[in-house]
C-alpha positions in Angstrom: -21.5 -15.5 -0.2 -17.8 -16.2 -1.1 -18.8 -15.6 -4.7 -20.2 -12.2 -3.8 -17.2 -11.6 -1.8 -15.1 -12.6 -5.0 -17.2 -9.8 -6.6 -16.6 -7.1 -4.4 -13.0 -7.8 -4.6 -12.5 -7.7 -8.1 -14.9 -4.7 -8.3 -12.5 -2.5 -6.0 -9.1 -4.3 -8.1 -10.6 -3.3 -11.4 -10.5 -0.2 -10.1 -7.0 0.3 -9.5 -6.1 -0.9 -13.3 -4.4 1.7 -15.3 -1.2 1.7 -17.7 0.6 3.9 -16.3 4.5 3.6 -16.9 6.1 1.1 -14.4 8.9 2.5 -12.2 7.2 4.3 -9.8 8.3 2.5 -6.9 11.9 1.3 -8.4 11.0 -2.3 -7.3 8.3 -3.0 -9.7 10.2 -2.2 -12.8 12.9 -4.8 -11.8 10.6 -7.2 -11.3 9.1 -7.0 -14.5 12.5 -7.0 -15.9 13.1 -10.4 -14.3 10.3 -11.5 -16.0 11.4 -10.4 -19.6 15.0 -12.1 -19.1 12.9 -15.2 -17.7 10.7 -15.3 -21.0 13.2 -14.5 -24.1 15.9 -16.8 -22.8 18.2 -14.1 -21.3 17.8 -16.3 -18.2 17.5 -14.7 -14.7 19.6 -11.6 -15.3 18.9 -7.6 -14.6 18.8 -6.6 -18.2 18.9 -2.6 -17.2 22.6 -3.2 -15.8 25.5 -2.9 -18.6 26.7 -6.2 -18.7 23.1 -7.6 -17.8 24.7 -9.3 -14.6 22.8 -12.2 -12.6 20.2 -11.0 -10.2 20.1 -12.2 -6.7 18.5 -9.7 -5.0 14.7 -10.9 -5.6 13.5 -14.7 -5.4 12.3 -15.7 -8.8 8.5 -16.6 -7.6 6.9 -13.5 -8.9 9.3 -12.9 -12.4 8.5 -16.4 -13.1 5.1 -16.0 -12.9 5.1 -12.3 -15.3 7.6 -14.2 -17.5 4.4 -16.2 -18.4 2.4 -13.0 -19.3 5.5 -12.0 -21.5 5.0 -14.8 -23.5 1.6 -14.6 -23.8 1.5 -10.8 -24.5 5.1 -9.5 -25.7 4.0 -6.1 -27.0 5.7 -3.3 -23.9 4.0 -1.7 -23.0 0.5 -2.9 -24.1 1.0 -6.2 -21.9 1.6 -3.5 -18.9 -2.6 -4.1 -17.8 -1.9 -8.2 -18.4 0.6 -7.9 -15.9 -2.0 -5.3 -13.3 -4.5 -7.7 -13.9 -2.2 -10.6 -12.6 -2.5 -8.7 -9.0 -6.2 -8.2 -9.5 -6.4 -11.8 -9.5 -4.3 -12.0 -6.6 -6.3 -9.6 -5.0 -9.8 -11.7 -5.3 -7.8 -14.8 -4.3 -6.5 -13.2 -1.0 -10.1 -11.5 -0.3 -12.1 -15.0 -0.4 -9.0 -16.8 1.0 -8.9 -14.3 4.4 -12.9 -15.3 4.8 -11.9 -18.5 4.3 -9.2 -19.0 7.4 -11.8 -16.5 9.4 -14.0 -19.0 8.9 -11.7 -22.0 10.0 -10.9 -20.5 13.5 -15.4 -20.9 13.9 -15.6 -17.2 15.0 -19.0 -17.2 12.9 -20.1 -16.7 9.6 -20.9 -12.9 9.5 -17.4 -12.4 11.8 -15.8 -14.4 8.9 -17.7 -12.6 6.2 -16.4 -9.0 7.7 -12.9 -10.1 7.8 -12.9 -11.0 3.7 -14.9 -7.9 2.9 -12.3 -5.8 4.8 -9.9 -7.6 3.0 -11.5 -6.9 -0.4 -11.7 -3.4 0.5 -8.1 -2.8 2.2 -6.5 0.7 0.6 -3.0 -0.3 1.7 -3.3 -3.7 -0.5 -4.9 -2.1 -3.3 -2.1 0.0 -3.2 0.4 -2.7 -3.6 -2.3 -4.3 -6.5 -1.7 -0.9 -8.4 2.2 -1.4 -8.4 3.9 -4.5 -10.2 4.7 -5.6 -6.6 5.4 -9.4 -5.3 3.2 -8.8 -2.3 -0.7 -9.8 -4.2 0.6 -12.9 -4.6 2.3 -14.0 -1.6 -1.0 -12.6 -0.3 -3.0 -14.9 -2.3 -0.5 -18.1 -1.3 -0.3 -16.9 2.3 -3.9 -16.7 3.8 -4.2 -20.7 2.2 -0.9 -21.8 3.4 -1.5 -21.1 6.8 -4.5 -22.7 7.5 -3.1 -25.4 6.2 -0.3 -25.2 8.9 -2.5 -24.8 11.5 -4.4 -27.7 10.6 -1.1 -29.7 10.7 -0.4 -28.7 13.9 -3.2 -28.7 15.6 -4.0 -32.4 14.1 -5.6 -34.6 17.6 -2.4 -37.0 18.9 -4.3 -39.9 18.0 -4.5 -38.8 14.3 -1.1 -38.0 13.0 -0.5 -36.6 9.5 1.1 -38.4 7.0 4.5 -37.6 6.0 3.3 -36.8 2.7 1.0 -33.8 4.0 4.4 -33.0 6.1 6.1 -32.8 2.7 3.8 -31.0 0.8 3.4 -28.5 3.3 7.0 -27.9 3.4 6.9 -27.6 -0.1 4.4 -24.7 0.3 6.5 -22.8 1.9 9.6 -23.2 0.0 7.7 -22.2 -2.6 6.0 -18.7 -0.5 9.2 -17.7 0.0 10.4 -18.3 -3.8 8.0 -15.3 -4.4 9.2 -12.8 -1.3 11.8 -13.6 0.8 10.3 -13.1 4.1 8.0 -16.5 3.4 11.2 -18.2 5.1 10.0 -17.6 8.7 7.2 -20.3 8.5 10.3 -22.6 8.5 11.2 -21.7 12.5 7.7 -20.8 13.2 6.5 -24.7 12.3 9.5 -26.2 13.9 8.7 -24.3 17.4 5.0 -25.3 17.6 6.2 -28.7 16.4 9.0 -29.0 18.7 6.9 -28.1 21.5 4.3 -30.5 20.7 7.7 -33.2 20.7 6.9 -34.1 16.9 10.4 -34.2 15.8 9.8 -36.2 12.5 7.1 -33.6 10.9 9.1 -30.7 12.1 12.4 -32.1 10.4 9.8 -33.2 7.2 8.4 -29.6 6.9 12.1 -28.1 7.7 13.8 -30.2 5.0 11.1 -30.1 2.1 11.4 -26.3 2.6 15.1 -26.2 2.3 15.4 -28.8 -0.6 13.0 -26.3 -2.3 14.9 -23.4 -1.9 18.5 -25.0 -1.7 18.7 -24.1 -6.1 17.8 -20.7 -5.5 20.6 -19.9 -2.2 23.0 -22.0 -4.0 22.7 -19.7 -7.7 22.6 -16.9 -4.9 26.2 -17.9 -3.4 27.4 -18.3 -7.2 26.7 -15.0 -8.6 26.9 -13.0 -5.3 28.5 -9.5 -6.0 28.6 -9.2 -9.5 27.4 -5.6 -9.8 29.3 -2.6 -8.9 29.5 -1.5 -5.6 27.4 1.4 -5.4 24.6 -1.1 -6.8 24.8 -3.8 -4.6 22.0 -2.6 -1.9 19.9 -3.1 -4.5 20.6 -6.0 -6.3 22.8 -8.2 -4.4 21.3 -10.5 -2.3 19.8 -9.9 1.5 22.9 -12.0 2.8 25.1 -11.1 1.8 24.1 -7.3 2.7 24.1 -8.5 6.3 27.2 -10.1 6.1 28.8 -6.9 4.8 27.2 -4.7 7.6 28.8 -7.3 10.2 32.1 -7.0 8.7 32.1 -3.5 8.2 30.2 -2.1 11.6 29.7 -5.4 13.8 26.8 -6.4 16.1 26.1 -2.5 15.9 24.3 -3.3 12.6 21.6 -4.5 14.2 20.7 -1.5 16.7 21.5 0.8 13.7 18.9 -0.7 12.1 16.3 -1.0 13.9 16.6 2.7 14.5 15.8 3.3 10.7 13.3 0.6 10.3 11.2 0.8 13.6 10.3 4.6 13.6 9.6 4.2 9.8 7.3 0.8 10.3 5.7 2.9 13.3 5.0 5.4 11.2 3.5 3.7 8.7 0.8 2.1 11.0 0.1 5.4 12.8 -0.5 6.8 9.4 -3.0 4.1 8.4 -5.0 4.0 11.4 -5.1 7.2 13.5 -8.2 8.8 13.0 -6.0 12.5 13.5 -3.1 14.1 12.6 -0.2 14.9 15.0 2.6 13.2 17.2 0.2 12.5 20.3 -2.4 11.0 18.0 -0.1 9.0 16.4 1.3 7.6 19.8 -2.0 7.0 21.1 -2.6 5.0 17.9 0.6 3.1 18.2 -0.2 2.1 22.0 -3.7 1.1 21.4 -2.6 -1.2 18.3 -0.2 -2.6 20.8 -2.7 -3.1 23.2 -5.2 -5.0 20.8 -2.1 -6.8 19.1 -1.1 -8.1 22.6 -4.7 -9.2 23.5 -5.4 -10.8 19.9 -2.4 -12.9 20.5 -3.3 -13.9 24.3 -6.8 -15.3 22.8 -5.7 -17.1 20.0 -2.3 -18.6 20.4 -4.1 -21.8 21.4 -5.6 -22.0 17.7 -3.2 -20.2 15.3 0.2 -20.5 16.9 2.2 -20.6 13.7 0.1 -17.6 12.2 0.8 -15.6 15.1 4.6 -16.9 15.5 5.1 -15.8 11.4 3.6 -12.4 11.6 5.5 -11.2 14.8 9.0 -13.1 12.6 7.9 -11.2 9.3 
């Protein structure tokens, strides 16, 4: 059934290939930028900025990996469906992978089933397959990570780990965030349920693998920190230090500021996907019954996927 499932997926994923110019959604073209310098030795620098200055905006997971693909296929833009199929991939990956964890939280088989063919037929991921995006493949690493996780924490008292596993977990997700950024919420997610749970040495295992992983990567960040002009900073300097610029510049008003641009446009976004209607009372009606379900999913299975639930309210 998993094979069939791997089927479906790559049915709906081959679907989506085209080679169409990348740029579309601004993003994509850097990465696949990234992955040029990565390949032809230019190291990890935005080649499309006079002076080709380090990058630091986007963790070098993803460039890495189409760095790869640029070696094996160097003719632009002929390797463009190389790079689409890399996502495709992805996609199967995350399809079988989401039946998978279904089917490690025993809801059933055909419960489990449903939840990888929804996932091999998602529109808003096959969206993100279609662009040269970093999100397929955190995807893919994702829905197999945390299982894992859960498995760790949920291990019986008299059966501890090893500190290996503890290691290798928190390599993981030093490595999920390495793709996208927002991967480095597992880190407080494990320690709570593991601090709860009083297991102070796998919590400080996981913790410090993960930041030993990333520790190159936020130290070449602090190094080459603003080192575009200023106009292009939002964009290619790093996360940090854009908060630390909106502290200095407009306090702890940052943060209400921006949450009043993010959480109307995140709202949006969901009411879009799901209403069945157009219009601003469909839409809220949407909203509050996805809260609704949201708050009742989490009520009925903290107990078995407390870190899952922990990372997705975090991300």
């Amino acid at each position: 059934m998993l094979l069939l499932l791997g089927v479906l997926a790559l049915a709906f994923g081959v679907a989506t290939l085209d080679t169409f110019p990348i740029g579309a959604a601004v993003d994509d073209a850097m990465y696949v930028i990234l992955g040029k310098s990565i390949a032809f030795g230019h190291g990890y620098r935005s080649l499309n900025v006079p002076g080709a200055p380090p990058n630091t905006h986007f963790p070098p997971g993803y460039p890495a990996v189409l760095a790869l693909i640029w070696r094996m296929a160097p003719d632009f833009p002929g390797n463009v469906v190389w790079f689409k199929s890399l996502n495709v991939a992805c996609f199967v990956i995350s399809a079988i992978g989401m039946a998978r964890f279904a089917a490690s939280l025993r809801i059933g088989r055909r419960w489990s089933l449903a939840m990888g063919v929804l996932a091999a037929i998602s529109v808003p991921v096959l969206v993100l397959v279609a662009l040269m995006l970093s999100e397929p493949l955190f995807l893919a690493l994702i829905v197999f990570l945390l299982p894992a996780l859960e498995q760790f924490v949920n291990a019986p008292a008299g059966e501890p780990p090893s500190a290996a596993r503890a290691v290798m977990l928190g390599v993981g997700i030093g490595l999920c965030t390495l793709v996208r950024s927002h991967g480095i919420v597992l880190i407080p997610s494990m320690m709570l349920v593991l601090g709860v749970k009083r297991r102070w040495r796998d919590a400080g295992l996981v913790a410090g693998a993960a930041v030993l992983c990333l520790l190159p990567w936020q130290l070449y960040s602090a190094r080459h920190a603003g080192m575009v002009p200023a106009p292009l900073l939002g964009g290619y300097d790093s996360y940090t230090a854009w908060w630390i610029r909106g502290f200095r510049e407009m306090g702890v008003a940052m943060v209400p500021r921006t949450l009043g641009r993010t959480v109307p446009e995140a709202a949006g976004m969901f009411a879009a996907l799901f209403s069945p209607v157009r219009g601003v009372f469909a839409h809220a009606i949407t909203i509050a019954a996805l809260v609704v379900l949201a708050i009742a999913g989490y009520v009925s299975s903290w107990r078995r996927i407390p870190v899952t639930l922990l990372f997705l309210v975090a991300y």
